[in-house]
C-alpha positions in Angstrom: 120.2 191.8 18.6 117.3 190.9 16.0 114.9 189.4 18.7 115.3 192.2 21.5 113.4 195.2 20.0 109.5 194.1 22.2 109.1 197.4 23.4 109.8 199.0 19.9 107.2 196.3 18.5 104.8 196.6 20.7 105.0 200.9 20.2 104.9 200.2 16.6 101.6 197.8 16.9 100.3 201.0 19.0 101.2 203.5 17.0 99.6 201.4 13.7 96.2 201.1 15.7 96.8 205.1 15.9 96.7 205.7 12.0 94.1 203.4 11.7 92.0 205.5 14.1 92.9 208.6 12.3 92.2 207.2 8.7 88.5 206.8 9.7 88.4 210.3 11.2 89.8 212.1 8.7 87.6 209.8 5.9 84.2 209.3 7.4 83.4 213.3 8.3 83.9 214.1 4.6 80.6 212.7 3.8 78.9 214.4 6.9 78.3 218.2 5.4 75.6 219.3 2.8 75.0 222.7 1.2 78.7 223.4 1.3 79.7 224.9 -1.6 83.5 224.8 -1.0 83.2 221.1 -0.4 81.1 220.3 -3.3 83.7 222.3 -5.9 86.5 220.5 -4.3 84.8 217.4 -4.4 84.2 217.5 -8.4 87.3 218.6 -9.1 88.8 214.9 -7.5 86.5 213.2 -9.5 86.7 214.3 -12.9 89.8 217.1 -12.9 93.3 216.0 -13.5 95.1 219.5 -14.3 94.3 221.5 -11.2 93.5 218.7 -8.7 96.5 216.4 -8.8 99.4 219.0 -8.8 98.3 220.2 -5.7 97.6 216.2 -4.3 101.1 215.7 -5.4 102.7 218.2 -3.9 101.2 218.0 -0.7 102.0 213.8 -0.4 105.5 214.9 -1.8 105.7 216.9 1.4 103.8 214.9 3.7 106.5 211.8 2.7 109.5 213.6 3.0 109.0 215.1 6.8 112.1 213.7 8.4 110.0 212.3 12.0 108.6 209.1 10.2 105.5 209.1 12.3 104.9 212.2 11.6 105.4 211.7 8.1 103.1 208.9 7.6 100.5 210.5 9.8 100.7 213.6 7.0 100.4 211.2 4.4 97.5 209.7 6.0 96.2 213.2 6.0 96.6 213.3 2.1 95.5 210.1 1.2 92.1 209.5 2.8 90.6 212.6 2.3 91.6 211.9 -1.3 89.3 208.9 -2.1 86.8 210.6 -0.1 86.4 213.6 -2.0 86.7 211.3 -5.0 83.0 209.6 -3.7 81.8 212.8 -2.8 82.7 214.6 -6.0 80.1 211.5 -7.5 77.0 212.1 -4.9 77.8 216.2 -4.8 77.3 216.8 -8.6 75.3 213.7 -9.0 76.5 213.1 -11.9 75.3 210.1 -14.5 78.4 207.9 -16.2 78.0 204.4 -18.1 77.4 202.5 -15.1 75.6 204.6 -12.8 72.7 207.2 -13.3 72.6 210.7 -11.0 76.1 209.6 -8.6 73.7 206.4 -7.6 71.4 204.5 -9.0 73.5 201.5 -11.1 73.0 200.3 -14.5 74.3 197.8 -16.8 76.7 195.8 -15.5 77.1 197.6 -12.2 73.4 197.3 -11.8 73.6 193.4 -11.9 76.1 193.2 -9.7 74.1 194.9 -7.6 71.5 192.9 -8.2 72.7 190.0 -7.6 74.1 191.0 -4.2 70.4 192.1 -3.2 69.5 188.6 -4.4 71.8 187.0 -2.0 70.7 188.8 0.9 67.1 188.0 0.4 67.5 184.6 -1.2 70.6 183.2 -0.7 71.3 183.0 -4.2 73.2 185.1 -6.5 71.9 185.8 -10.0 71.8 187.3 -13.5 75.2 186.6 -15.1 77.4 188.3 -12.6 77.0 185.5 -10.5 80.0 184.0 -12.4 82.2 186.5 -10.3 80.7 185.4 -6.8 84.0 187.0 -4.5 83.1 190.6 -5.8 78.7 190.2 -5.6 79.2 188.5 -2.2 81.8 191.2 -0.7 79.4 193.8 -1.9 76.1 191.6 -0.6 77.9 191.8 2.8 78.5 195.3 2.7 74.9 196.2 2.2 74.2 193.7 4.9 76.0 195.4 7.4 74.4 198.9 5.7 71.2 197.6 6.2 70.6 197.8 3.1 71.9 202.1 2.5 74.0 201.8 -0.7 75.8 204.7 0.1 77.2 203.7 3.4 78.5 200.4 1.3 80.2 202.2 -1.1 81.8 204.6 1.5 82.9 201.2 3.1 84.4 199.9 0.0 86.1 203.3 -0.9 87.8 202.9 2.7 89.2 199.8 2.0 90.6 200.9 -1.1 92.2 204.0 0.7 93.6 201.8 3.3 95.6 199.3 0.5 96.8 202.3 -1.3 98.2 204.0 1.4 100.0 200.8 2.7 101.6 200.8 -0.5 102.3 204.0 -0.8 104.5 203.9 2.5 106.0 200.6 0.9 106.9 201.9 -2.3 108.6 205.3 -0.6 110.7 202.9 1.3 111.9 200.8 -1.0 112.1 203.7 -4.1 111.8 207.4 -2.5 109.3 209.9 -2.0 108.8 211.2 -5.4 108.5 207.8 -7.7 105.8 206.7 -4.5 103.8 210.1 -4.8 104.3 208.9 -8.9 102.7 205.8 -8.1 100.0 206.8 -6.1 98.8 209.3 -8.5 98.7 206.4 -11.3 96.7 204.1 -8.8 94.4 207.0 -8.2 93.5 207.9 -11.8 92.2 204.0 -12.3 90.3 203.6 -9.0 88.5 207.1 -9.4 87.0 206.1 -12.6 85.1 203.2 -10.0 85.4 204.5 -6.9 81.0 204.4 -6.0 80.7 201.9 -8.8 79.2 198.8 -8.2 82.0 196.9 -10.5 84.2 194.2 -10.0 87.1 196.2 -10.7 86.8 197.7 -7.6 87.9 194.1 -6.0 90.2 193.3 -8.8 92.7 196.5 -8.0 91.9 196.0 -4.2 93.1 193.0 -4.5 96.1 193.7 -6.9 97.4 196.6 -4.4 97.2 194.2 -1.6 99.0 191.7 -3.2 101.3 193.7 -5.2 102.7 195.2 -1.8 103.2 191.9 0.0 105.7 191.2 -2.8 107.8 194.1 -2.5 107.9 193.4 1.3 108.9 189.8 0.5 111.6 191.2 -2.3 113.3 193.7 0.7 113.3 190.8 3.3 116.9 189.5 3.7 117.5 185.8 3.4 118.2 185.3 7.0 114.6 186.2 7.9 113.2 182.9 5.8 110.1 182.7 8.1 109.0 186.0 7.2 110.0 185.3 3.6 107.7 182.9 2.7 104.6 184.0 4.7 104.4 187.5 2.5 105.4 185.4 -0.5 102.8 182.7 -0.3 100.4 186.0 0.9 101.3 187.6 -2.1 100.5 184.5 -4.4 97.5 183.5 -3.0 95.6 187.4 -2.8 96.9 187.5 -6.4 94.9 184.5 -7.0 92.2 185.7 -5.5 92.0 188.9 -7.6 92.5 187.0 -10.5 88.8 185.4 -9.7 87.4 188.5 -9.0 88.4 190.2 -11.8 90.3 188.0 -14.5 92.9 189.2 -16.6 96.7 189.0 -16.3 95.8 185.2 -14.7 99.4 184.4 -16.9 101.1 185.8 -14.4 100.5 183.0 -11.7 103.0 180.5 -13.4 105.5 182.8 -13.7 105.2 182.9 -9.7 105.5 179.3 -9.5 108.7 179.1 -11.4 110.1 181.9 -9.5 109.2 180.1 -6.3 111.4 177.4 -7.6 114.3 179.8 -8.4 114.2 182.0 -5.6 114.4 179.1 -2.8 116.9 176.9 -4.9 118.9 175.0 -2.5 122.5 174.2 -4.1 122.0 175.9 -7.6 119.2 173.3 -7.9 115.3 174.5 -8.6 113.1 173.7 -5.6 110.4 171.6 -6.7 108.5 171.4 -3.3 108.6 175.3 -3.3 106.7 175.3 -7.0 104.4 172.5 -5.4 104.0 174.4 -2.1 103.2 177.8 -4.2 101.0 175.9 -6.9 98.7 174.9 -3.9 98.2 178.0 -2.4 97.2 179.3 -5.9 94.7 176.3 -6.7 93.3 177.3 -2.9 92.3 180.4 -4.1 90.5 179.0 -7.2 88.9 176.7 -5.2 87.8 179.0 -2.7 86.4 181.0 -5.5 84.6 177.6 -7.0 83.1 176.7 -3.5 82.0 180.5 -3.1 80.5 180.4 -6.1 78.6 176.5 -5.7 77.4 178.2 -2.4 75.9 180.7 -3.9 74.4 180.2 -7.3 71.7 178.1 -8.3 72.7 175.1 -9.5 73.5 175.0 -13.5 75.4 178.3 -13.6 78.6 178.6 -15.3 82.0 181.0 -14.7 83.2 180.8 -18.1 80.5 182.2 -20.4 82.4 184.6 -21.9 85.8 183.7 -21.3 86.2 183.1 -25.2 85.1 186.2 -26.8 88.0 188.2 -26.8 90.0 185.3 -28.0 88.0 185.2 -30.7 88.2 188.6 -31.8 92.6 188.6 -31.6 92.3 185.0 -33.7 90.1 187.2 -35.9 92.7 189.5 -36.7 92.5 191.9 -33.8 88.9 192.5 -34.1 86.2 193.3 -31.1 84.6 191.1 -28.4 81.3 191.0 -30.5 83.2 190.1 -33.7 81.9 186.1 -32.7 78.4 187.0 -32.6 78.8 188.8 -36.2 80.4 185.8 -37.4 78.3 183.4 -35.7 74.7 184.9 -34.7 73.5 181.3 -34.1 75.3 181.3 -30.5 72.4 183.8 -29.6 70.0 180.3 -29.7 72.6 178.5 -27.4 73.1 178.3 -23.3 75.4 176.6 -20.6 77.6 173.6 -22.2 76.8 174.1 -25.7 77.2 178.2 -25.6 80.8 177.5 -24.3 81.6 174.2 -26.0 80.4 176.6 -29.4 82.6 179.5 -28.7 86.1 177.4 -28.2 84.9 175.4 -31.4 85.0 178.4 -33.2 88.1 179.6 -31.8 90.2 176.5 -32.6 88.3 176.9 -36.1 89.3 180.2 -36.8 93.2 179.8 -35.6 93.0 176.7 -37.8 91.8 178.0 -40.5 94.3 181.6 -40.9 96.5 181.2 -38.5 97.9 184.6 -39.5 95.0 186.1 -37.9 96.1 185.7 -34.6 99.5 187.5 -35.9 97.7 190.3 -36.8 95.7 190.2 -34.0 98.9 190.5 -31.7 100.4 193.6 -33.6 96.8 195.2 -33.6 96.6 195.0 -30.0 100.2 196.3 -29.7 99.8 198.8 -31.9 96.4 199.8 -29.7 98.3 199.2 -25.9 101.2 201.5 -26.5 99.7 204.4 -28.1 97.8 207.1 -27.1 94.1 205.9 -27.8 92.1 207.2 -25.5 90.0 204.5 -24.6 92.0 201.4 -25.1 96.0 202.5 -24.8 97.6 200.8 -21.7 97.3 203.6 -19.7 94.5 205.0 -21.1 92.8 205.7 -17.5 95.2 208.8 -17.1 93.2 210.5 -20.1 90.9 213.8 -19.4 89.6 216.4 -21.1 92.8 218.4 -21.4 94.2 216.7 -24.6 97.6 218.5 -24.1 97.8 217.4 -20.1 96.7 213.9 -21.1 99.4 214.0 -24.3 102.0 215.1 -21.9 101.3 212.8 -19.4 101.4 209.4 -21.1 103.9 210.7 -23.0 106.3 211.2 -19.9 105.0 208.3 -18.2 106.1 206.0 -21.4 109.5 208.0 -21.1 110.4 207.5 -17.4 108.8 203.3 -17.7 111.6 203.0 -20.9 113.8 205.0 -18.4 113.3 202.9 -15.8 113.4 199.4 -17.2 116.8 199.9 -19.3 118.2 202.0 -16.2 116.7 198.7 -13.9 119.1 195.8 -16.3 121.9 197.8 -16.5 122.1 198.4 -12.8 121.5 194.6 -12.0 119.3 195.8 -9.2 117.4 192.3 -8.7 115.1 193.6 -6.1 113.4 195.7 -9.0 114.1 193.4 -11.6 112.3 190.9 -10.7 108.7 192.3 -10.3 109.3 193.5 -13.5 110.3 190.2 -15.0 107.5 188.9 -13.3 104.7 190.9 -13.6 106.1 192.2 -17.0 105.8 188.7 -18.7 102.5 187.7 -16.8 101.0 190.7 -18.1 102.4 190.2 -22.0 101.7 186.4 -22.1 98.0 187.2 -20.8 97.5 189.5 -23.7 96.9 186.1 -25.8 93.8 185.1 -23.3 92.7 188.5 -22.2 93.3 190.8 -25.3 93.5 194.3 -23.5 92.5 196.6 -26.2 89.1 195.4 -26.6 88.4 196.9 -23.5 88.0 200.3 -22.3 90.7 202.2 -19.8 92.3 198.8 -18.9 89.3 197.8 -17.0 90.1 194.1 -17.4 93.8 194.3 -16.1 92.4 196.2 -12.5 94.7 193.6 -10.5 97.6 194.6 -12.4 97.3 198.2 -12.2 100.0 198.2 -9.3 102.4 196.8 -11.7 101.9 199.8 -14.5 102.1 202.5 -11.4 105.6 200.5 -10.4 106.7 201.2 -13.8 106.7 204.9 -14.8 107.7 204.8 -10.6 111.3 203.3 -10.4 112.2 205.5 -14.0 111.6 208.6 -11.4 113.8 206.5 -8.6 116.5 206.7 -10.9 116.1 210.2 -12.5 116.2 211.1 -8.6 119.4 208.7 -8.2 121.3 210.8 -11.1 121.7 213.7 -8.7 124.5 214.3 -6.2 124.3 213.1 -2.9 124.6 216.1 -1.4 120.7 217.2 -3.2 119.5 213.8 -2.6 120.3 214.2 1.1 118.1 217.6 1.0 115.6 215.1 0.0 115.3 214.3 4.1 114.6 210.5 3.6 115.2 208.6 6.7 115.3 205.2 6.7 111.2 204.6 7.1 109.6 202.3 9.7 108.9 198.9 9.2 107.2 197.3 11.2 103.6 199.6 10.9 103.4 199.2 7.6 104.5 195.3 7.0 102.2 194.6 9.5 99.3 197.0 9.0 99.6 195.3 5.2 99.2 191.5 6.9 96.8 192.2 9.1 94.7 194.1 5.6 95.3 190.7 3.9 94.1 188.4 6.2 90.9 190.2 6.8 90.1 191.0 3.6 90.3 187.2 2.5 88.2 186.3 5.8 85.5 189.1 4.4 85.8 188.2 0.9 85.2 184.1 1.6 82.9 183.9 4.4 81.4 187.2 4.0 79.1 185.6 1.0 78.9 182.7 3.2 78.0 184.1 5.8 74.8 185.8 4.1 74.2 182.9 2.2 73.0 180.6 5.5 70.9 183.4 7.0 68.8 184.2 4.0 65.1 183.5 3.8 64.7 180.1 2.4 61.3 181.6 0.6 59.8 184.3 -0.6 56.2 184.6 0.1 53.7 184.6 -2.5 53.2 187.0 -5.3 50.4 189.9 -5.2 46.6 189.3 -6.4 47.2 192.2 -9.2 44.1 192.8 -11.6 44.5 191.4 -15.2 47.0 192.9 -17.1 49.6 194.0 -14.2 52.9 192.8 -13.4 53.3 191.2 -9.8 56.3 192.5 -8.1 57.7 191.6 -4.7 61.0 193.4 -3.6 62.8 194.4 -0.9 63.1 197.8 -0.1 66.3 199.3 1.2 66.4 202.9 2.4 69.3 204.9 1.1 69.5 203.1 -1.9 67.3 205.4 -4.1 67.4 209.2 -5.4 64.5 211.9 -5.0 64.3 213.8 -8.2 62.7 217.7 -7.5 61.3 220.2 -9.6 63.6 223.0 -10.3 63.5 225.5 -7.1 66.0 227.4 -5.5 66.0 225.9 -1.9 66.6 222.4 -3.7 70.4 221.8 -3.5 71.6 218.7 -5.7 73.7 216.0 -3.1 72.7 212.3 -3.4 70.0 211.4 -2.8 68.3 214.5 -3.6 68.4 216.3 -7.4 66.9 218.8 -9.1 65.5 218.1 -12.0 68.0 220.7 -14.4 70.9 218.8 -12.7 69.8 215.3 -13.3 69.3 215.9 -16.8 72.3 217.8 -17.1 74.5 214.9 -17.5 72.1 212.2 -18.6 73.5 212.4 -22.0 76.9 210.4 -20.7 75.3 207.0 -20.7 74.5 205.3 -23.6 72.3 204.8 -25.7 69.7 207.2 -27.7 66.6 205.5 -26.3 67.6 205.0 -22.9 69.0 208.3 -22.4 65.9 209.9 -23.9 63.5 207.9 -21.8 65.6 208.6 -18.5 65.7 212.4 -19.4 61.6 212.4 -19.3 60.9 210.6 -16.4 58.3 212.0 -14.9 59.4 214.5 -11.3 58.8 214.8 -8.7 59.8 211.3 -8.4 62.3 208.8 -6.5 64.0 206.2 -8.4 65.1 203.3 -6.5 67.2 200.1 -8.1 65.6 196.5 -7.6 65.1 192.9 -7.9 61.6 191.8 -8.7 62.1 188.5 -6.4 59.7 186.6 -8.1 61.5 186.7 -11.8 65.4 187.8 -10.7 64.5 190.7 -13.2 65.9 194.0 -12.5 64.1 197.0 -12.9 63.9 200.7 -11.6 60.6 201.7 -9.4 59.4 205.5 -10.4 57.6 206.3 -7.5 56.2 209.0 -5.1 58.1 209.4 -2.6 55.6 209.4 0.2 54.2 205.9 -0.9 57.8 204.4 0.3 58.2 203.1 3.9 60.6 205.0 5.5 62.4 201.5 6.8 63.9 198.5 5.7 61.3 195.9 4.3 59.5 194.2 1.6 56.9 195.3 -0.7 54.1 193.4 -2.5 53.5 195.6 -5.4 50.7 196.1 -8.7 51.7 197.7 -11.6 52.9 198.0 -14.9 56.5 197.4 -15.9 57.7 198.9 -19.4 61.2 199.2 -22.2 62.8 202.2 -22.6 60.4 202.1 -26.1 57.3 202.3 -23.6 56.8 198.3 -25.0 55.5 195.8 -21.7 58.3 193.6 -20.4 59.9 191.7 -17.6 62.3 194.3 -16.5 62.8 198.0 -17.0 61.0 200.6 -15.6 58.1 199.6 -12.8 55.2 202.2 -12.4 52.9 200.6 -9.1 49.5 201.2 -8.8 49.9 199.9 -5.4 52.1 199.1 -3.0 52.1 197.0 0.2 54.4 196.7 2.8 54.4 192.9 4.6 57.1 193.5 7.0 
């Protein structure tokens, strides 16, 4: 009797709230000890080991997923997972180590750094700035988590790492039920090597593969849903479609895959042999709803004149090139330095169509360069490039066996005529080929652009080990103790995920966007010849660099000096990493927005001249280049400081 089972339902909704509740405990008391050196080593070894760390992570899910009690199982896998992407974080803040986008575990730069920026710049202006304001879902998710944080970037980045740990585990549970235990411990492994590479990054990828996971897993639950249940059906299809949409905005690249949806829409709920053209319609509009919620997020929140396609072209141009860089059009074409808004853009697909026009052979070449680049073993730009490490014969071995089982797995996949894995691969197989033309993957590094189809490359290696695993008898697959696993938790626990991550993501932004100060008060008096800066100041946000001692023990937010130059040489370039390396200790160095310009710049300060609260500072000073030249942004020195809060 399919509508009988309440009291099972309602144990299930129960027992989901359980491993919700023990997800946070087991996540949030990671981050709680300091001076532990057990917890520290560990804690590296997830962020930056492959060879000793995942065996044993492996191993242990392996087990956790095959326990034959299916609460108990997914209870052990909960136990796996979370501490997992916490340790990950905490490996970051422990060794405070500096990578391209962040300096000492913490303080952002580059990109990551405007991101941030821009997210402060909501908060305290309603406005989003600097040019990652074209990707408003990811600067106003992140706004909102430093809202609730009160401004602490580390309790925002915990929260973000959560959410992450929460989609993957979902899946993971999905993909054991619908392909076994070992091709799900496969593809949470593959998952876990992209994320950990952004996990306490203030990126967009972050979003992006959020995003993808969520969406990726409503699928499959929608592909295992039998045709009698239509209802259910088409909400986790239309789910699926429109969080895919939305990670598209946050983080573009395989975007090609969103018709291929539509006309599967059309196949899949053909009445009579004929294609249903109000399901293509139906489908098309919950797609374009996404897009325009990204559009009216984004007219919200920037100033008025912005633009979401100033750079869309650039990789283009490089394939139609002949497989050249992203900055191959400003080589060719140094005038677009002297161009903005309209004319940058209209400029960039003028040359493109110019270019393809003129050798259209280019773009041929351009194609079997970036093949020849995806499916090798370059370690910055190969398709699964984010599995490398600093074992060249683990990393060899690994993307060698992971090409292996995903050949494995695709032939094995057609020649079984097993449609409920056939057609994500069709799916999100040509999505992500046809995309190569508009978002040329090897031109960027570890696959960064793809990080919404990052599910789809875990799902591939993955159903090569489901039928390696299928190849043995039944008798040793039965030793395997997989029991039918339980629905309901995890179908729902991936809903309810959905839902509230689109409420956060859209009126998150929103949300800050009406309660911001409609005006900044007025700059400093500064004597002549110093730089007016007014900022907010958000505790927790900053690092406290100490001269070398042996009672100073390095954990975010405090360093010693040997350790943050230890690793300052991982961020590029010459000059910057020279001047970071000199700065000045003891010190604190705390991220900002100078309010008055939108310029961002790092304050080198004493420690004792901050407030030990949230507020906003009028400051005097001078603010220099990494060549020690004046400028707008950079490094700000204050002569004094006043707090106005």
């Amino acid at each position: 009797m399919q509508g009988s089972p309440k009291p099972g339902m309602r144990s299930n909704g129960f027992f989901l709230l359980i491993l919700i509740v023990l997800s946070t405990l087991i996540f949030f008391p990671v981050f709680i000890p300091r001076d532990n050196t057990f917890l520290k080593t560990i804690s590296v070894l997830a962020r930056y080991n492959s060879t000793r760390f995942l065996p044993v992570v492996g191993l242990l899910l392996l087990g956790a997923l095959t326990i034959k009690d299916q609460r108990t199982s997914m209870a052990a896998a909960a136990l796996v997972i979370f501490p997992v992407f916490a340790l990950t974080l905490n490996g970051l803040w422990a060794g405070a180590y500096s990578e391209n986008n962040v300096i000492a575990g913490l303080i952002p730069r580059t990109d990551a750094f405007s991101f941030y920026g821009s997210a402060v710049s909501l908060i305290e202006t309603g406005f989003l700035t600097g040019y990652t304001r074209r990707r408003p879902l990811f600067g106003g998710l992140l706004a909102f988590l430093l809202w609730i944080s009160t401004g602490n970037l580390q309790i925002a980045l915990t929260l973000l790492t959560y959410l992450l740990a929460l989609v993957t585990f979902f899946s993971v549970l999905e993909l054991r039920k619908m392909i076994g235990q070992p091709a799900a411990v496969l593809f949470f492994l593959i998952l876990f090597l992209f994320m950990r590479k952004y996990i306490g990054i203030t990126m967009s990828e972050n979003l992006g593969v959020l995003l993808g996971i969520t969406a990726f897993t409503l699928f499959l639950i929608f592909l295992q849903t039998t045709n009698a249940d239509r209802k259910k059906q088409v909400i986790f299809f239309l789910s699926s479609n429109f969080v895919f949409a939305l990670a598209q905005n946050a983080r573009p690249g395989a975007i090609a895959t969103l018709p291929f949806l539509i006309l599967f829409a059309g196949w899949f709920f053909r009445d009579r042999k004929k294609w249903s053209w109000k399901w293509m319609l139906v489908t098309t509009v919950v797609i374009i709803s996404a897009f325009l919620i990204n559009t009216a997020v984004f007219n919200l929140t920037a100033l008025p004149g912005g633009s979401q396609t100033n750079n869309i072209g650039f990789g283009i141009y490089g394939l139609v090139a002949g497989g050249k860089g992203w900055e191959q059009i400003f080589v060719d074409h140094p005038e677009l330095n002297t161009l903005s808004g309209n004319q940058f853009e209209q400029a960039v697909f003028q040359y493109i169509w110019e270019q393809l026009s003129a050798n259209p052979m280019n773009f041929v070449q351009g194609m079997l360069v970036q093949f020849k680049t995806l499916f090798s073993f370059a370690e910055a730009n190969s398709i699964y490039s984010f599995v490398w490490e600093k074992n060249r014969i683990f990393s060899y071995a690994l993307i060698t066996t992971i090409y292996l089982l995903s050949l494995a797995g695709i032939v094995s996949s057609f020649l079984k005529k097993q449609q409920k894995i056939i057609l994500p691969l069709l799916i999100f197989g040509l999505g992500f080929l046809a995309s190569l033309v508009v978002a040329p993957a090897y031109q960027t590094r570890h696959m960064r652009v793809y990080a919404a189809t990052i599910p789809f490359l875990g799902f591939l290696p993955s159903i090569g080990v489901y039928y390696l695993v299928e190849l043995f008898s039944k008798k040793i697959r039965a030793f395997s103790l997989f029991t039918t696993a339980l629905d309901y938790p995890v179908q729902k626990g991936v809903l309810i995920c959905s839902v509230l991550l689109a409420l956060l993501i859209i009126f998150g932004p929103i949300t800050i966007r009406f309660i911001a100060p409609d005006e900044i008060p007025p700059s400093p008096t500064c004597k002549e010849g110093e730089d007016a800066v007014f900022m907010a100041y958000y505790p927790g946000s900053s690092i406290h660099i100490y001269r070398n001692d042996p009672s100073i023990t390095t954990w975010v937010p405090i360093l010693s000096q040997l350790d943050y130059k230890g690793s300052i040489h991982s961020i590029c370039c010459d000059a910057e990493i020279n001047y970071f390396k000199y700065i000045p200790v003891p010190t604190t160095m705390y991220p900002a927005v100078n309010l008055l310009t939108d310029k961002l710049i790092y304050m080198i300060v004493k420690e004792e001249l901050l407030p030990d609260r949230y507020g906003h500072l009028q400051i005097c000073g001078h603010i220099e280049d990494v060549h020690k030249q004046p400028s707008d942004s950079g490094f700000l020195y204050p002569s004094s400081i006043q707090p106005i809060d």
